[in-house]
C-alpha positions in Angstrom: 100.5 6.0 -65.9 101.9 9.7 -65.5 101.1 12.6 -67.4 103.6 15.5 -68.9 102.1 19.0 -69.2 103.6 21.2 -71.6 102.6 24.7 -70.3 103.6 26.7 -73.7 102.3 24.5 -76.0 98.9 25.2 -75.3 98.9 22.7 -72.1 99.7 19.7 -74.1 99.3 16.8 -72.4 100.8 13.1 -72.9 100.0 10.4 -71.5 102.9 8.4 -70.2 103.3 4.4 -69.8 106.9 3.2 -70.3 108.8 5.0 -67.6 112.4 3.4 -69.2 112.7 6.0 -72.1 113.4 10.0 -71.8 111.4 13.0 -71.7 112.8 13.9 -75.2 111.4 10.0 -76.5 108.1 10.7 -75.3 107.9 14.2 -76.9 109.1 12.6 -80.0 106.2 9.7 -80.0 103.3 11.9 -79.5 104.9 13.8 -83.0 106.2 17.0 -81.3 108.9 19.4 -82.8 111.4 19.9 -80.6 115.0 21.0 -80.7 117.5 18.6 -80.1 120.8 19.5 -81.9 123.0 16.4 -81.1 120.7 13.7 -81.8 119.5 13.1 -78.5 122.7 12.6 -77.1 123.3 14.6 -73.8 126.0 16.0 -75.5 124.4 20.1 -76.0 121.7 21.9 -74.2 119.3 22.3 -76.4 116.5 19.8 -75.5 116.4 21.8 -72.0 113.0 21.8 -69.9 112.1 24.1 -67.1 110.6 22.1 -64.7 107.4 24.0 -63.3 105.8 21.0 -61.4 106.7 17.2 -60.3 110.8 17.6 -59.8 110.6 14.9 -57.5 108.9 13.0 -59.8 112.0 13.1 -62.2 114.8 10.3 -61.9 118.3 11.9 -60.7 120.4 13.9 -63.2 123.0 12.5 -65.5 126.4 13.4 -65.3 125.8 15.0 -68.9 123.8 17.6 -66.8 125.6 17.8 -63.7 128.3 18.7 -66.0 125.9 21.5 -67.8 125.1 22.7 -64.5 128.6 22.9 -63.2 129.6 25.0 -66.3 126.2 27.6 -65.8 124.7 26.2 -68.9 121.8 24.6 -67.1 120.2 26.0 -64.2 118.5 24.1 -61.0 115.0 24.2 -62.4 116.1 23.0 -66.0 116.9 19.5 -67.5 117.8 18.1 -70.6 114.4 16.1 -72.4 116.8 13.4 -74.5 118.6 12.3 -70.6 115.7 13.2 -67.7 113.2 10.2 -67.2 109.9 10.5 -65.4 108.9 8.2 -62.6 105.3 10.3 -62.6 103.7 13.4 -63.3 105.3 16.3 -64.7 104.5 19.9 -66.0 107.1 21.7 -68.0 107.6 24.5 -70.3 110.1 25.2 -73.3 112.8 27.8 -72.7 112.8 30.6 -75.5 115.9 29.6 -76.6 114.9 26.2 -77.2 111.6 27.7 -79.2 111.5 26.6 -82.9 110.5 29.0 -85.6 107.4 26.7 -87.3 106.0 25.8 -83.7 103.3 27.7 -82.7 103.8 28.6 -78.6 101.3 30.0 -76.2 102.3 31.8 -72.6 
């Protein structure tokens, strides 16, 4: 088991067990708004995660973000919730651009 910690959302913490689906599919089960424009795809940048703690706990990125990173769109700390996968435990925050009007975030 692994645990993601979502720093602006009040330290939200989910408890992970299937390591085989996304960041953004965990998000999603434990009933969590969050912005994902193209369905989940890999195909925009707005599911992107800062990564404050457990990068190496992260599998390595997709070519749907090294592509974002080659164009400046994603930076070295960030990844994109519907492609990154977990292999352990994480602690993350939402970028303000990211931020949905109807969630309630904390600093």
């Amino acid at each position: 088991m692994a645990v993601i910690v979502i720093k602006n959302l009040t330290e939200k913490t989910l408890e992970v067990q299937d390591f085989s689906k996304t960041l953004l599919r965990h998000i999603q089960k434990n009933a969590l708004d969050w912005m994902h424009a193209c369905g989940g795809k890999g195909k925009c940048t707005t599911c992107k995660v800062i990564i404050l703690q457990g990068e190496e706990n992260l599998e390595p990125k997709t070519m749907a973000e090294l592509k974002y990173e080659s164009q400046g769109l994603l930076m070295g700390n960030e990844r994109l919730a519907c492609q990154v996968k977990i292999t352990g435990d994480v602690r993350i925050e939402i970028p303000d651009e990211g931020k949905l009007p109807h969630v309630k975030y904390s600093n």
